[in-house]
C-alpha positions in Angstrom: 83.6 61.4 37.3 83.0 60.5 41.2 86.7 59.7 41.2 87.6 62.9 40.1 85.7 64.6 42.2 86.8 62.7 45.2 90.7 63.5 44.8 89.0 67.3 44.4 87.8 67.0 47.5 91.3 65.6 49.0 93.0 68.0 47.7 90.7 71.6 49.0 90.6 69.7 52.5 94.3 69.3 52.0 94.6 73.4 50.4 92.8 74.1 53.7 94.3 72.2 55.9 97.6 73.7 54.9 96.6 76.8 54.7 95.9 77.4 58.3 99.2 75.4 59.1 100.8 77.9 57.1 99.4 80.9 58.9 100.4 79.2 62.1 104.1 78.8 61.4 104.5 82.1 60.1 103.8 83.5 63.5 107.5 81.4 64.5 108.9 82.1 60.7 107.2 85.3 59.0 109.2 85.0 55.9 108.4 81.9 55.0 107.0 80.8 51.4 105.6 77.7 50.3 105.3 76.7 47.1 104.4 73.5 45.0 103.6 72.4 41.8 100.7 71.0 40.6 101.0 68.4 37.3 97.5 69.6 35.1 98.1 66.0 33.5 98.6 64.0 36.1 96.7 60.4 36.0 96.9 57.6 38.1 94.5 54.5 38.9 95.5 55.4 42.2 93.8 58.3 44.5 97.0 60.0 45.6 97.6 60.8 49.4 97.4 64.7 50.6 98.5 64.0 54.0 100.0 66.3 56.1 102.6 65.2 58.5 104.7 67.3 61.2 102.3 66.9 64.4 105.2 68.0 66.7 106.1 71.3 65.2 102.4 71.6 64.9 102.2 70.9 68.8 105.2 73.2 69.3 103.3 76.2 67.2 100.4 75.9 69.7 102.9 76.0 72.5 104.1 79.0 71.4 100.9 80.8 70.8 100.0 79.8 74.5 103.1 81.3 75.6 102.9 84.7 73.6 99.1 84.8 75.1 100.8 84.2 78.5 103.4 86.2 78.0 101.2 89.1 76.5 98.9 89.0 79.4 102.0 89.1 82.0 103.0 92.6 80.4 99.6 94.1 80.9 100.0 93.2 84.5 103.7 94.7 84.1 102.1 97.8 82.8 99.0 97.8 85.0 101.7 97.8 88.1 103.8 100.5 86.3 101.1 102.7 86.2 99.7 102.1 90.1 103.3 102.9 91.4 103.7 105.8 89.0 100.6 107.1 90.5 101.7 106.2 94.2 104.7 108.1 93.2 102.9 111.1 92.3 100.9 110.9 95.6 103.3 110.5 97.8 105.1 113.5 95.8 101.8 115.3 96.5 101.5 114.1 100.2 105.3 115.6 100.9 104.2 119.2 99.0 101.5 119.2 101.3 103.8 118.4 104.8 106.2 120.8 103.1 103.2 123.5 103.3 102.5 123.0 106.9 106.1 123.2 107.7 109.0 123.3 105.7 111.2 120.9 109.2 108.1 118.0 108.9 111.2 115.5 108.7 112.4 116.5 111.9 109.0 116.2 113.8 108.8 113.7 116.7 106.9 110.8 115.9 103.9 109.5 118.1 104.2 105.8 118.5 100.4 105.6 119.1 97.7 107.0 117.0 95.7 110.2 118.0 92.5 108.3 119.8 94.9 106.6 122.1 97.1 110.3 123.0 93.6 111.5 123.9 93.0 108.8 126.1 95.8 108.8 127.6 95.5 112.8 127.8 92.0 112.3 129.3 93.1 109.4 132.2 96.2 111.7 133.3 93.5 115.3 133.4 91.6 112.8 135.7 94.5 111.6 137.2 95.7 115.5 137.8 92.0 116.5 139.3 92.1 113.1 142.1 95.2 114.5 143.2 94.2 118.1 143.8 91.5 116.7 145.2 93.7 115.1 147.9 96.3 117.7 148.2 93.8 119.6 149.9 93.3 116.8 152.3 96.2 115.5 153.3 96.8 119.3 155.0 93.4 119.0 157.1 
């Protein structure tokens, strides 16, 4: 009986084995069937060999599910970036309602090449600037 039980054995591992080979190729070939027969009166002195061969297209298989992964994950990001420039879209829309608002020629307004600390400066040394100089008009006369 230990025989028996052995080429049992063989053959679930080999059931299993395929099994989940199976599953893997159909992600590649989803209408694929498999089928084999199975002689009930099979005998042999012989315990019969359920290898399973085909290491490269099994190689191949996990290639491809590394790829869809990758690829899956790069159209998130692709959908992610959508979204963030849809929504800088619609905030930059709501940025030009709001110039429109304060006045409808905003486009033609002069631009300042310097920001609004540095025309206050600049505002500040020239009132300085203005009061030294009337301060020395009145001077230069005496």
């Amino acid at each position: 009986m230990g025989e028996l039980d052995e080429i049992r054995d063989a053959f679930r591992d080999w059931e299993f084995n395929r099994d989940n080979i199976l599953k893997d190729i159909k992600i590649l070939f989803p209408d694929l069937e498999f089928k084999y027969n199975i002689e009930q009166d099979y005998s042999s002195g012989i315990i019969p060999s359920f290898e399973i061969s085909g290491e490269i297209l099994l190689s191949k298989i996990r290639e491809r599910k590394i790829l869809d992964k990758d690829i899956d994950a790069k159209s998130r990001e692709i959908e992610l970036i959508s979204i963030n420039i849809e929504s800088l879209f619609k905030e930059l829309d709501r940025h030009i309602q709001d110039l429109n608002n304060l006045d409808k020629n905003w486009e033609n307004v002069i631009y300042l090449e310097k920001d609004l600390n540095e025309v206050n400066i600049i505002i500040s040394r020239l009132k300085g600037d203005i009061l030294s100089l009337e301060k020395n008009k009145g001077k230069d006369y005496i």
